[in-house]
mmCIF file of the N, C-alpha and C atoms, coordinates in Angstrom:
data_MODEL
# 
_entry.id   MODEL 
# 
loop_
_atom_site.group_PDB 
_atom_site.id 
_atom_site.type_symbol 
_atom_site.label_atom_id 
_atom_site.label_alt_id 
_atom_site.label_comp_id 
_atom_site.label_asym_id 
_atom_site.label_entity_id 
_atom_site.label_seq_id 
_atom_site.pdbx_PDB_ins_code 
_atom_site.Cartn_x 
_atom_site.Cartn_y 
_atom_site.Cartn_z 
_atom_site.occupancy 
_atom_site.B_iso_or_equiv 
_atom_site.pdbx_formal_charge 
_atom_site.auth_seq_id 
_atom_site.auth_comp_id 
_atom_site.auth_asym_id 
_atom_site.auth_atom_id 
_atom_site.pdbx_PDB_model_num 
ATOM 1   N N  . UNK A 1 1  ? 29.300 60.311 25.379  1.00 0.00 ? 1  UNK A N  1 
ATOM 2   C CA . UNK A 1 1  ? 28.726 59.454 24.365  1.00 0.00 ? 1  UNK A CA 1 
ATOM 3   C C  . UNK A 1 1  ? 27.344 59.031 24.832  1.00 0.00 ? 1  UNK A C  1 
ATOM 4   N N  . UNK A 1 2  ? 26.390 58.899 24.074  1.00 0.00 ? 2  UNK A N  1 
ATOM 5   C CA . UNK A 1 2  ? 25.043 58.449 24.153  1.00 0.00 ? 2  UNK A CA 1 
ATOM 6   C C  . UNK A 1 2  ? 24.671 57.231 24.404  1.00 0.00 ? 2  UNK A C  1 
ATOM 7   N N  . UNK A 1 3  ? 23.824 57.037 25.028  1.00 0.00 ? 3  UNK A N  1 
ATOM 8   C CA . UNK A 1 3  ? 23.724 55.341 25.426  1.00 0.00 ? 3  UNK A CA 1 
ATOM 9   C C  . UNK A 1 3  ? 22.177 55.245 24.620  1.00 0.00 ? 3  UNK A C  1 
ATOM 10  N N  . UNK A 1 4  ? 21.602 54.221 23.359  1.00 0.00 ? 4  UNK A N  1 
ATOM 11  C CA . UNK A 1 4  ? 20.506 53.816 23.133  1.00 0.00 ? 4  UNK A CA 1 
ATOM 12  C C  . UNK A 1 4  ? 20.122 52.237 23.225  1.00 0.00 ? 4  UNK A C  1 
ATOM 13  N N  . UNK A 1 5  ? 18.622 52.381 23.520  1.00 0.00 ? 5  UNK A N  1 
ATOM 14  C CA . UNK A 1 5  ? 18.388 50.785 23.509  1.00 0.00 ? 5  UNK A CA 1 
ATOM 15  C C  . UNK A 1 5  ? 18.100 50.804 22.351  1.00 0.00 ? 5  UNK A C  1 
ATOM 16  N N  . UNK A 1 6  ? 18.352 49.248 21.329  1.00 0.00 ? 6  UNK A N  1 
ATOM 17  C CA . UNK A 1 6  ? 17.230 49.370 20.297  1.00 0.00 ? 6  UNK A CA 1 
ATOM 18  C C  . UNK A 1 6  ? 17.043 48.071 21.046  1.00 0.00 ? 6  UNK A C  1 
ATOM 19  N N  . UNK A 1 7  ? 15.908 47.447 19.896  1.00 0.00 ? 7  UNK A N  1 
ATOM 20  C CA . UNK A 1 7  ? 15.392 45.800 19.731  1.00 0.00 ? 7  UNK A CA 1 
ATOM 21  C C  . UNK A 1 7  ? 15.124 45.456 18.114  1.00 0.00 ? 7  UNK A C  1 
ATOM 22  N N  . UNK A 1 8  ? 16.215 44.114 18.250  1.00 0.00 ? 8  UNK A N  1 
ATOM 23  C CA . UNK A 1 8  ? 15.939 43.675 16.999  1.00 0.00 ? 8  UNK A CA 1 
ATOM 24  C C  . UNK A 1 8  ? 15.281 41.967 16.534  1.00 0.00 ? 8  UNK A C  1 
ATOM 25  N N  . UNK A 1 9  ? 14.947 41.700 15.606  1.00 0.00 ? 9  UNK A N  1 
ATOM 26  C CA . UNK A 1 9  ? 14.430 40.302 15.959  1.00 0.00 ? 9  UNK A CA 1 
ATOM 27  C C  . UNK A 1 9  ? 15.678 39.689 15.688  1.00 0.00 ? 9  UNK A C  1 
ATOM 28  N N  . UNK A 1 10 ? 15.472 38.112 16.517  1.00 0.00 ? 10 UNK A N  1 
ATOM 29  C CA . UNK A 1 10 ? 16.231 37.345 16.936  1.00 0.00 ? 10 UNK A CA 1 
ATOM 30  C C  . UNK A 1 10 ? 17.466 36.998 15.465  1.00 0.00 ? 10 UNK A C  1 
ATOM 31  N N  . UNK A 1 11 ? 17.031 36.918 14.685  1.00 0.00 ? 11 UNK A N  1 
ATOM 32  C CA . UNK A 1 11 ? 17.849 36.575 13.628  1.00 0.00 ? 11 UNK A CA 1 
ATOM 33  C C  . UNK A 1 11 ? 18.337 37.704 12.949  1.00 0.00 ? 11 UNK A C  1 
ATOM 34  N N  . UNK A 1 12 ? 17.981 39.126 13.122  1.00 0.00 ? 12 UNK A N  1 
ATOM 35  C CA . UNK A 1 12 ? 18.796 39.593 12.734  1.00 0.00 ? 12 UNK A CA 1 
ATOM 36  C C  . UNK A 1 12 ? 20.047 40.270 13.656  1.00 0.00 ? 12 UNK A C  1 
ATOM 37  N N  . UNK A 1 13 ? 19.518 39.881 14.876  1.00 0.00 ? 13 UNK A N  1 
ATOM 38  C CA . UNK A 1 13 ? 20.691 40.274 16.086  1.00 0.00 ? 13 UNK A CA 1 
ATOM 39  C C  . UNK A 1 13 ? 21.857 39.148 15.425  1.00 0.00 ? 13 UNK A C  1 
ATOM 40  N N  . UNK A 1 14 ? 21.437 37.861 15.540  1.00 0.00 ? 14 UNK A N  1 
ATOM 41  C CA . UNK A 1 14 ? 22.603 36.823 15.613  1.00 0.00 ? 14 UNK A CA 1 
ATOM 42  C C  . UNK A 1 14 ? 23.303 37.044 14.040  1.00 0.00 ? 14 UNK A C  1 
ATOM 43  N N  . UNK A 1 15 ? 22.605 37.822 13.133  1.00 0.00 ? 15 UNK A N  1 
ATOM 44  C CA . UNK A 1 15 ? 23.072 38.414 11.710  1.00 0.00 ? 15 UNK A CA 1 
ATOM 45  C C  . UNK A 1 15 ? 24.168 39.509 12.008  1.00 0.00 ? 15 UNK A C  1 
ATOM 46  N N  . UNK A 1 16 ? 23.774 40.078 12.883  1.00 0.00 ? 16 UNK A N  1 
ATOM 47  C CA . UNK A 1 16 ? 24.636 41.440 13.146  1.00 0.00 ? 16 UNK A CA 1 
ATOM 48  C C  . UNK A 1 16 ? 25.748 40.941 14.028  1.00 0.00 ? 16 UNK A C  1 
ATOM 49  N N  . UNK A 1 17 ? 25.665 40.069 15.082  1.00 0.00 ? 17 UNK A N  1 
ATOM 50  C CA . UNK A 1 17 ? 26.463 39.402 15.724  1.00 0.00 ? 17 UNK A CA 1 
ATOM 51  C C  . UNK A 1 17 ? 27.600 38.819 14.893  1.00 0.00 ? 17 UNK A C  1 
ATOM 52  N N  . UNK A 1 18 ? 27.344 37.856 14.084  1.00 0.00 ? 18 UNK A N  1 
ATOM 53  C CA . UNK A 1 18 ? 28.399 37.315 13.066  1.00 0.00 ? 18 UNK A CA 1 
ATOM 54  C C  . UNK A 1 18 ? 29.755 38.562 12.182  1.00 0.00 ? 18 UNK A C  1 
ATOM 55  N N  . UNK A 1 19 ? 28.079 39.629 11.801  1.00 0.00 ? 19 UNK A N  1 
ATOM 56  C CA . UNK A 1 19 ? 28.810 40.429 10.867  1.00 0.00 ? 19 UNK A CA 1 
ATOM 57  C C  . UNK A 1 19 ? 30.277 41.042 11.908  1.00 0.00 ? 19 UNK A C  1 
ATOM 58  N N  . UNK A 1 20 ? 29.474 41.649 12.935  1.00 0.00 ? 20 UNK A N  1 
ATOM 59  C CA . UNK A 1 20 ? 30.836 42.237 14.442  1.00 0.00 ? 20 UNK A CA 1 
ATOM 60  C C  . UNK A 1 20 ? 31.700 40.968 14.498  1.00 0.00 ? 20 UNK A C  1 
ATOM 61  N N  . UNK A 1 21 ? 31.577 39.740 14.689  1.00 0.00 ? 21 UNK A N  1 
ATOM 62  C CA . UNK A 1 21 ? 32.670 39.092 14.769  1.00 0.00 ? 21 UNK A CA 1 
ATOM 63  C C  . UNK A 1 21 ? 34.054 38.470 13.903  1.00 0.00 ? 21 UNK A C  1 
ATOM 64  N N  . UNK A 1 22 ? 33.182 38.694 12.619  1.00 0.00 ? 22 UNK A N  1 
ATOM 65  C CA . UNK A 1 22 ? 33.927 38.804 11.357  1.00 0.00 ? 22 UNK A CA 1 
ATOM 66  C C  . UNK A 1 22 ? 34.620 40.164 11.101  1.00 0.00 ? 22 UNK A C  1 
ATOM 67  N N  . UNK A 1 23 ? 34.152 41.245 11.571  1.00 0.00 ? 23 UNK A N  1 
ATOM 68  C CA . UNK A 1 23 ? 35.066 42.650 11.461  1.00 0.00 ? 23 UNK A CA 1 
ATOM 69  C C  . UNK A 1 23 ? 35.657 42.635 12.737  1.00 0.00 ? 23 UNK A C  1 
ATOM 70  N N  . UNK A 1 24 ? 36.336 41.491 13.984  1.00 0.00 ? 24 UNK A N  1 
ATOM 71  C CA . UNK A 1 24 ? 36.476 41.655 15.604  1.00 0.00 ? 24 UNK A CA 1 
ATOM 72  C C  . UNK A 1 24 ? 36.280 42.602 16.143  1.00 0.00 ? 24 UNK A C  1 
ATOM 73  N N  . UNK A 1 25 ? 35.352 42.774 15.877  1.00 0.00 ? 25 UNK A N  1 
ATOM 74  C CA . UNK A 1 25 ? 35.022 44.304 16.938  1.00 0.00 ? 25 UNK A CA 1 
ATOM 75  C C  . UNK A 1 25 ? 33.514 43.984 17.692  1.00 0.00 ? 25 UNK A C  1 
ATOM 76  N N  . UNK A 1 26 ? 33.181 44.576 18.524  1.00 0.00 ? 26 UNK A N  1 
ATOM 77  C CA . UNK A 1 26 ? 31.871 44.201 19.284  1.00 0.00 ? 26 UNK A CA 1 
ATOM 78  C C  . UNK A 1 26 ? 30.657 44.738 18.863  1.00 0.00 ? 26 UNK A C  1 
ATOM 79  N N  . UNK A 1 27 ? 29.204 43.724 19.264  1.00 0.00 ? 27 UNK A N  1 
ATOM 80  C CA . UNK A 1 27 ? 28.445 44.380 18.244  1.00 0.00 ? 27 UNK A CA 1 
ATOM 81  C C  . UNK A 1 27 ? 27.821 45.494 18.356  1.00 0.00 ? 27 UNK A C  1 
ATOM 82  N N  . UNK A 1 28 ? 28.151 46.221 19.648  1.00 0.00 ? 28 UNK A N  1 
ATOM 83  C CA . UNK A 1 28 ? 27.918 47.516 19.713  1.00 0.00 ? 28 UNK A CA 1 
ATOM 84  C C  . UNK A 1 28 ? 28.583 48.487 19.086  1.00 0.00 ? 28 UNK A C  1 
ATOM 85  N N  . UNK A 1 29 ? 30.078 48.238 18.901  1.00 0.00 ? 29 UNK A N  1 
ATOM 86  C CA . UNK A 1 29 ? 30.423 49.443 18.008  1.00 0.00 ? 29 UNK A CA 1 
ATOM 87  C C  . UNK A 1 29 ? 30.224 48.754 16.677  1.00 0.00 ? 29 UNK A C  1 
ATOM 88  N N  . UNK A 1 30 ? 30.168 47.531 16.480  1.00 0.00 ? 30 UNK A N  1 
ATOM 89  C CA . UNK A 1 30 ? 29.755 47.480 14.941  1.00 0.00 ? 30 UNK A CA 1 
ATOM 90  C C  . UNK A 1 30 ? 28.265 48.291 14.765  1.00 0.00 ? 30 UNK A C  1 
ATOM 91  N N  . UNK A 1 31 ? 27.116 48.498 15.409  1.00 0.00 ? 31 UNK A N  1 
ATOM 92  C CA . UNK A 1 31 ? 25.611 48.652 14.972  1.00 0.00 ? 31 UNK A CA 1 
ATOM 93  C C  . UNK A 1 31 ? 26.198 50.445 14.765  1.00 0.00 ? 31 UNK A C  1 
ATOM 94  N N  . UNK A 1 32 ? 27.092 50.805 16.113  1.00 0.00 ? 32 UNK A N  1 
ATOM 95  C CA . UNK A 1 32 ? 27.555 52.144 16.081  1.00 0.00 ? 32 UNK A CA 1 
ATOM 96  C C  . UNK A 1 32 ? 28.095 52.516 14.739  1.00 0.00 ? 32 UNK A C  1 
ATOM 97  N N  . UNK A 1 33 ? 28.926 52.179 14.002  1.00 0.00 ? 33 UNK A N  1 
ATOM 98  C CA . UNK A 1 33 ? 29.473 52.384 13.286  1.00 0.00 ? 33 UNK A CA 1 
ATOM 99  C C  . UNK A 1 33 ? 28.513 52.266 11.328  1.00 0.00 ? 33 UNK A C  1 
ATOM 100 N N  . UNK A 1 34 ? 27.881 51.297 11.651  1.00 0.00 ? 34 UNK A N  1 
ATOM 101 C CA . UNK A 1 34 ? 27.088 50.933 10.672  1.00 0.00 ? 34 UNK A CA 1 
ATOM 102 C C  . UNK A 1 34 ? 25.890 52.481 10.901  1.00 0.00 ? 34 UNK A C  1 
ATOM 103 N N  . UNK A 1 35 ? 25.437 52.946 11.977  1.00 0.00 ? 35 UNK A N  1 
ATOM 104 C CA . UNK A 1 35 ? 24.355 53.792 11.562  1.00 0.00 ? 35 UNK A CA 1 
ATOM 105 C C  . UNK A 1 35 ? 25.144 55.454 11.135  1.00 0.00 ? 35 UNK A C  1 
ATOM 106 N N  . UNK A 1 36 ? 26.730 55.491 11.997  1.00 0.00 ? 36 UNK A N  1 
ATOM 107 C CA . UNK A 1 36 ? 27.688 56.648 11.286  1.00 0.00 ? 36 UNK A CA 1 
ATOM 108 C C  . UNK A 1 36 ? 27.587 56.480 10.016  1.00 0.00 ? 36 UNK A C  1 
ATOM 109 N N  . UNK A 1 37 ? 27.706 55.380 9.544   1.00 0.00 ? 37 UNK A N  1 
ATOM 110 C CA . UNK A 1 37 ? 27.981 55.314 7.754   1.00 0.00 ? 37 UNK A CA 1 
ATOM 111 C C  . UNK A 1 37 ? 26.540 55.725 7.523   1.00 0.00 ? 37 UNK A C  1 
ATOM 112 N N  . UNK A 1 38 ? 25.825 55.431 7.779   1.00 0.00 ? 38 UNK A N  1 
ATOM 113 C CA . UNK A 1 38 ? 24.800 55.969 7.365   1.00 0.00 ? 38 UNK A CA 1 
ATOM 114 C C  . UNK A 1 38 ? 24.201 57.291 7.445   1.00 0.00 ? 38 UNK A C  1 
ATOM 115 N N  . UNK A 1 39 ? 24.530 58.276 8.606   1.00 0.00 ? 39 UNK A N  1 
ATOM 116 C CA . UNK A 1 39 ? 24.064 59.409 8.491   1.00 0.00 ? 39 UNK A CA 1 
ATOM 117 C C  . UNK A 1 39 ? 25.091 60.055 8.206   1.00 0.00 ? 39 UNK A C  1 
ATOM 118 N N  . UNK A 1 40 ? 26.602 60.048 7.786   1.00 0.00 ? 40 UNK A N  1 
ATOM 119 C CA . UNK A 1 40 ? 27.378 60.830 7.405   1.00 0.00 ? 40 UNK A CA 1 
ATOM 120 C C  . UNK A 1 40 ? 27.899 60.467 6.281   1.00 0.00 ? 40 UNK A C  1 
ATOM 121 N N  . UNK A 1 41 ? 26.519 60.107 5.141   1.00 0.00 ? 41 UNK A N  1 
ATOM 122 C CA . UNK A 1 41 ? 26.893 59.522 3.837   1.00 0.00 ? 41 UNK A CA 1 
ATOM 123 C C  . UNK A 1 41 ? 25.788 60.645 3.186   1.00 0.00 ? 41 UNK A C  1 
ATOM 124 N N  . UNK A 1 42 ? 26.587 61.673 3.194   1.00 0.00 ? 42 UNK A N  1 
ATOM 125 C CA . UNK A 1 42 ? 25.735 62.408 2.279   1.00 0.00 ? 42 UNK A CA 1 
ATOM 126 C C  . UNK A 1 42 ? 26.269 63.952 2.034   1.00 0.00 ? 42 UNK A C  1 
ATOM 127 N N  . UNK A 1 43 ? 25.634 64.518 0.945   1.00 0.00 ? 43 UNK A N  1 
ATOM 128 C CA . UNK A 1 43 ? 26.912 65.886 0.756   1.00 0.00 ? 43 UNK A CA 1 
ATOM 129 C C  . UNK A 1 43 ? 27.030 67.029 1.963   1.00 0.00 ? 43 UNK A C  1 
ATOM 130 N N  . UNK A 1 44 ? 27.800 67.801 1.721   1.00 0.00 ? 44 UNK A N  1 
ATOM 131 C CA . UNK A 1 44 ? 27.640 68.868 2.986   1.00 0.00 ? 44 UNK A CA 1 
ATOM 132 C C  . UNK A 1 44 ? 26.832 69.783 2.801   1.00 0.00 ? 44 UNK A C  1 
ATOM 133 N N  . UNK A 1 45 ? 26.232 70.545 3.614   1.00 0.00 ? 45 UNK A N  1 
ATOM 134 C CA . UNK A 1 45 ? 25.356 71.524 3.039   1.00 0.00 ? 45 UNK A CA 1 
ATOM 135 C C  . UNK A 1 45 ? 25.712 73.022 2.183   1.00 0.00 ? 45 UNK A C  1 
ATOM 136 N N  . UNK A 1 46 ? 27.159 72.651 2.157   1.00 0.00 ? 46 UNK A N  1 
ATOM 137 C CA . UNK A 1 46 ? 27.893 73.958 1.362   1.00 0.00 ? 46 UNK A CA 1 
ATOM 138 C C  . UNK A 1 46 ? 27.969 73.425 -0.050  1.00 0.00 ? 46 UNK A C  1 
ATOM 139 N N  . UNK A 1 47 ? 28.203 72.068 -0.150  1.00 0.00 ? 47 UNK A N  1 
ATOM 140 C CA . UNK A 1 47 ? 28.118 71.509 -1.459  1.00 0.00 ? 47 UNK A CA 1 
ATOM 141 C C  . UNK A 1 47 ? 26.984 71.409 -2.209  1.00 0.00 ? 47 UNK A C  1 
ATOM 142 N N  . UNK A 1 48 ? 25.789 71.263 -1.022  1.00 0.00 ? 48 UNK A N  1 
ATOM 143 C CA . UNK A 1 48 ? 23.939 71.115 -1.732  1.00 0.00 ? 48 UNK A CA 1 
ATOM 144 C C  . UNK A 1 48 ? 23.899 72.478 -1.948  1.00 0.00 ? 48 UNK A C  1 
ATOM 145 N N  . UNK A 1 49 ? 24.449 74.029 -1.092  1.00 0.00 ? 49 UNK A N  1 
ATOM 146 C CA . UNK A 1 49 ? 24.031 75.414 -1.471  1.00 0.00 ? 49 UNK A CA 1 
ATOM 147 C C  . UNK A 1 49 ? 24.487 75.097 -2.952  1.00 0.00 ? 49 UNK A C  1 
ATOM 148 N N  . UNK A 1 50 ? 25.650 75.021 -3.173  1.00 0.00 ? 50 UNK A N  1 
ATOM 149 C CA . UNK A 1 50 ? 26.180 75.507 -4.797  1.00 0.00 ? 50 UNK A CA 1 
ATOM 150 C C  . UNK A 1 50 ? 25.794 74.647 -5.979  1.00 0.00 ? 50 UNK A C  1 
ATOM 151 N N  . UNK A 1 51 ? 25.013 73.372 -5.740  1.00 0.00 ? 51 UNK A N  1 
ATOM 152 C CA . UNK A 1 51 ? 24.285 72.636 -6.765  1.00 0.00 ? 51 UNK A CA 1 
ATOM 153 C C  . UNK A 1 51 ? 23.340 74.050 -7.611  1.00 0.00 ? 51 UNK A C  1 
ATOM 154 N N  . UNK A 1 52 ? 23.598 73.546 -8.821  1.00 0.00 ? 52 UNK A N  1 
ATOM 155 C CA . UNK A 1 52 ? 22.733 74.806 -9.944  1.00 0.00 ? 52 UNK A CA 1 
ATOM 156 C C  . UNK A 1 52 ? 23.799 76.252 -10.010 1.00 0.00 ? 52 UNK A C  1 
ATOM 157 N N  . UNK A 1 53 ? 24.649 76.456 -8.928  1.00 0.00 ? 53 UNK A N  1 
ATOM 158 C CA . UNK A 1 53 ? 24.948 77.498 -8.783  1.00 0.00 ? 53 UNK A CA 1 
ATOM 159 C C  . UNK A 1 53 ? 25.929 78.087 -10.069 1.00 0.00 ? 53 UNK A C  1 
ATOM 160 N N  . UNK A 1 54 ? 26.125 77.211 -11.262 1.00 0.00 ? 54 UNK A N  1 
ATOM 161 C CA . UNK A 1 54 ? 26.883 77.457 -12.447 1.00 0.00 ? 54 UNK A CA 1 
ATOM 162 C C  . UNK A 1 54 ? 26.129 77.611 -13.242 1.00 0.00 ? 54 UNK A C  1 
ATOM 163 N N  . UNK A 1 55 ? 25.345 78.560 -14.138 1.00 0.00 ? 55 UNK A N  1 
ATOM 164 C CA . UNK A 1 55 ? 24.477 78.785 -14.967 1.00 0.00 ? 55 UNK A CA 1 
ATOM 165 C C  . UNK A 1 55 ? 25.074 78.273 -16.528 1.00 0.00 ? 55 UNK A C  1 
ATOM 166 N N  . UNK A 1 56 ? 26.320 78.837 -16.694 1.00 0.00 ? 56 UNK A N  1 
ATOM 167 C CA . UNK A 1 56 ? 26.684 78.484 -17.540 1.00 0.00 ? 56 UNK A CA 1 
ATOM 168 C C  . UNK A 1 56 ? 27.771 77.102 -17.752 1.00 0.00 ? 56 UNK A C  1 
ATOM 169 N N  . UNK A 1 57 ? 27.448 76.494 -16.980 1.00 0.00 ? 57 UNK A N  1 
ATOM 170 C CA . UNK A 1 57 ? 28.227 75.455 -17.282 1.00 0.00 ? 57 UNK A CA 1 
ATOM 171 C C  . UNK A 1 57 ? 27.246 74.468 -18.336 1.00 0.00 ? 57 UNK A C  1 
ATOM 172 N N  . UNK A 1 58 ? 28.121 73.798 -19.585 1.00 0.00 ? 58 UNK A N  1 
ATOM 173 C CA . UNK A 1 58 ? 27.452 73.132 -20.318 1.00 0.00 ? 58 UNK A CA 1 
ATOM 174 C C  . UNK A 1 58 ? 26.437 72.208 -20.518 1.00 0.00 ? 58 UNK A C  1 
ATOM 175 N N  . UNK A 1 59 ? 25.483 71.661 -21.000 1.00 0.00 ? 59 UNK A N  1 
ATOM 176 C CA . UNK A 1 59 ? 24.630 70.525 -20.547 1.00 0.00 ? 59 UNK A CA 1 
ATOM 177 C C  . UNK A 1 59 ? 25.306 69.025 -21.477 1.00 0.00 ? 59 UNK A C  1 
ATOM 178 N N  . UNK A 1 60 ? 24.825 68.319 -21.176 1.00 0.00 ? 60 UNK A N  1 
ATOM 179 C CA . UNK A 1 60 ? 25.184 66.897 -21.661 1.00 0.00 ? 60 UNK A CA 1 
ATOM 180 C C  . UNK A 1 60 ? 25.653 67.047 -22.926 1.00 0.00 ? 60 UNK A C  1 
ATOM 181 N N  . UNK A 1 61 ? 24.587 67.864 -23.953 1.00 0.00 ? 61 UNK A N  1 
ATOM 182 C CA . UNK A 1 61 ? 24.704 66.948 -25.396 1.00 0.00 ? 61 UNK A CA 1 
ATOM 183 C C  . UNK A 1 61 ? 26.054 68.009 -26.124 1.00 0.00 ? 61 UNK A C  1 
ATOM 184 N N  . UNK A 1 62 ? 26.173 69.193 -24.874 1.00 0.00 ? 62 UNK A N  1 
ATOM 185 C CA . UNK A 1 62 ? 27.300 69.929 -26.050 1.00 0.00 ? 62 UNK A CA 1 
ATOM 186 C C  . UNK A 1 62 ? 28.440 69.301 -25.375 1.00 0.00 ? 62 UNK A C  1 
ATOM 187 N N  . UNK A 1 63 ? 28.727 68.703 -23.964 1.00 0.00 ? 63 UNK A N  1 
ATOM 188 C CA . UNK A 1 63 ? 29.802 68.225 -23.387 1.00 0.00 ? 63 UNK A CA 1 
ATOM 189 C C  . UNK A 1 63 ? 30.144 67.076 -24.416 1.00 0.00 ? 63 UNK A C  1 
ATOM 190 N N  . UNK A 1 64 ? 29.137 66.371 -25.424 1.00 0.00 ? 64 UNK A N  1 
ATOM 191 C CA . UNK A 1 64 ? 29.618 65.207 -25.804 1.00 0.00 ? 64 UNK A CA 1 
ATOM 192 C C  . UNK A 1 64 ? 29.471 65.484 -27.157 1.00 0.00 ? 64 UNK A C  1 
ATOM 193 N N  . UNK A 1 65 ? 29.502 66.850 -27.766 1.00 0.00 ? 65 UNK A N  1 
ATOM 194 C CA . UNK A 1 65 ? 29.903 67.383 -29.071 1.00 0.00 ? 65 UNK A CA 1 
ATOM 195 C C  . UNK A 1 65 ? 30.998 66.785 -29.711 1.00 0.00 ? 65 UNK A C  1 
ATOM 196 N N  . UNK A 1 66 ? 31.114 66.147 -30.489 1.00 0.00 ? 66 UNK A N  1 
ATOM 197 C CA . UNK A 1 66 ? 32.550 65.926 -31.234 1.00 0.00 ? 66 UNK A CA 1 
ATOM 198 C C  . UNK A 1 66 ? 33.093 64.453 -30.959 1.00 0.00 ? 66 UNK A C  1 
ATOM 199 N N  . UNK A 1 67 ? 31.942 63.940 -30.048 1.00 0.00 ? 67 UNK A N  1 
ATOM 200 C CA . UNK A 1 67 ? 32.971 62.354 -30.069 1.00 0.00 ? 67 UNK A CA 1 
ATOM 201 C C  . UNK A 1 67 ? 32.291 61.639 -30.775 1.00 0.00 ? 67 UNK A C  1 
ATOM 202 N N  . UNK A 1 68 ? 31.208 61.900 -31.575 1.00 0.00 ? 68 UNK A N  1 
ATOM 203 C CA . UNK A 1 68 ? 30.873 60.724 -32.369 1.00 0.00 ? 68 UNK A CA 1 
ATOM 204 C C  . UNK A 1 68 ? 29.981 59.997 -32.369 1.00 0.00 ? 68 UNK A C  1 
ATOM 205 N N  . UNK A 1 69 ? 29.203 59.307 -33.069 1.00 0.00 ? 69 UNK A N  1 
ATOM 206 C CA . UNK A 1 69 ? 28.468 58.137 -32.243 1.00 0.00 ? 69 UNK A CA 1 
ATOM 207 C C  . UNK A 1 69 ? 28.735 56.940 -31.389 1.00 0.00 ? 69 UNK A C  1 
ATOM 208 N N  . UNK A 1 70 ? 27.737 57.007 -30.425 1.00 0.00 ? 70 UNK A N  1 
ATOM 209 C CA . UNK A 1 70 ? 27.851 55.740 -29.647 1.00 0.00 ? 70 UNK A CA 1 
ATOM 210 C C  . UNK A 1 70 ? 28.283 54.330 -30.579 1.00 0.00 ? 70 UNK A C  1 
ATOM 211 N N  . UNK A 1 71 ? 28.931 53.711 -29.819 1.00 0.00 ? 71 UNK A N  1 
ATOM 212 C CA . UNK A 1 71 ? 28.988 52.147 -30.229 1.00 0.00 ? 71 UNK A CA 1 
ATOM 213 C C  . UNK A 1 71 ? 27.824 51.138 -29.968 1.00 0.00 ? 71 UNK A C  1 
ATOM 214 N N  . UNK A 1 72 ? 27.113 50.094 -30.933 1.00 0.00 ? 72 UNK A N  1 
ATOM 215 C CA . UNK A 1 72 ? 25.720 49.831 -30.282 1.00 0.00 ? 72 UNK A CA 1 
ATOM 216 C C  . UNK A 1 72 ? 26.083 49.114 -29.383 1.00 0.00 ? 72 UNK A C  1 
ATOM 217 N N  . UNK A 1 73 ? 25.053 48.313 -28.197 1.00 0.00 ? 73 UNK A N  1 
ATOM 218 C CA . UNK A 1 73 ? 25.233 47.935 -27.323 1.00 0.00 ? 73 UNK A CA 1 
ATOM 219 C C  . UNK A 1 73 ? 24.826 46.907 -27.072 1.00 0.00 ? 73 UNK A C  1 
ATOM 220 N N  . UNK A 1 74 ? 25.082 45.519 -26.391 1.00 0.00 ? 74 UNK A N  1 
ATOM 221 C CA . UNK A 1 74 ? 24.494 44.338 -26.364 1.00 0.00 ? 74 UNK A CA 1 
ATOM 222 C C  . UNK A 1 74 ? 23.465 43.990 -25.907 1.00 0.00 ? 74 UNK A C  1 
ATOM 223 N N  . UNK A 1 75 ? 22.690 42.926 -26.461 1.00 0.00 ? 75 UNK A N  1 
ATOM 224 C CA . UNK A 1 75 ? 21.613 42.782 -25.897 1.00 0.00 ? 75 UNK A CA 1 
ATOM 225 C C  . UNK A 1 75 ? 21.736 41.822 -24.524 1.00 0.00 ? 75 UNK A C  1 
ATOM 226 N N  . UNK A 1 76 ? 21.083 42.122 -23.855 1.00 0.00 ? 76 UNK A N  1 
ATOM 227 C CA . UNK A 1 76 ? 20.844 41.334 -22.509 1.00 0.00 ? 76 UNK A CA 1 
ATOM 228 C C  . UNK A 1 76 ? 20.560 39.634 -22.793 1.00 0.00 ? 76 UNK A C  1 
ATOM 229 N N  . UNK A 1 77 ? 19.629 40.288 -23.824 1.00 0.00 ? 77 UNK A N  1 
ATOM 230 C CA . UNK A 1 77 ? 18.280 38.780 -24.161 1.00 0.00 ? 77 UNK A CA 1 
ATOM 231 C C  . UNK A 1 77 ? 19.014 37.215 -24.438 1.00 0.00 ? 77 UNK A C  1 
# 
């Protein structure tokens, strides 16, 4: 296993500190674990080859042939 230094400022160490003590785990494998989620959050590269790879698969407006019109929608305002 790899050993890194980082440096973080003071408040967000004692941020990250809390977060590890609220999940009991230490805040080294919490920072560990937080940067896994992060680089192994994304598709595989067998899944990015076959993106497009269906020519004929349908586009939006014939997939939603036949249901009708939308219902209107509320305003925010």
């Amino acid at each position: 296993m790899a050993q890194v230094t980082i440096y973080l400022a003071d408040d967000v160490e004692a941020q990250a500190r809390k977060a590890a003590e609220a999940q009991g785990t230490t805040l080294g494998r919490w920072i560990a674990e937080k940067v896994a989620e992060k680089v192994n959050n994304t598709w595989s590269p067998r899944v990015l080859a076959a993106i497009g790879s269906f020519p004929d698969f349908p586009d939006v407006k014939e997939l939603r042939k036949g249901y009708g019109k939308d219902a209107p929608r509320e305003s925010l305002d």
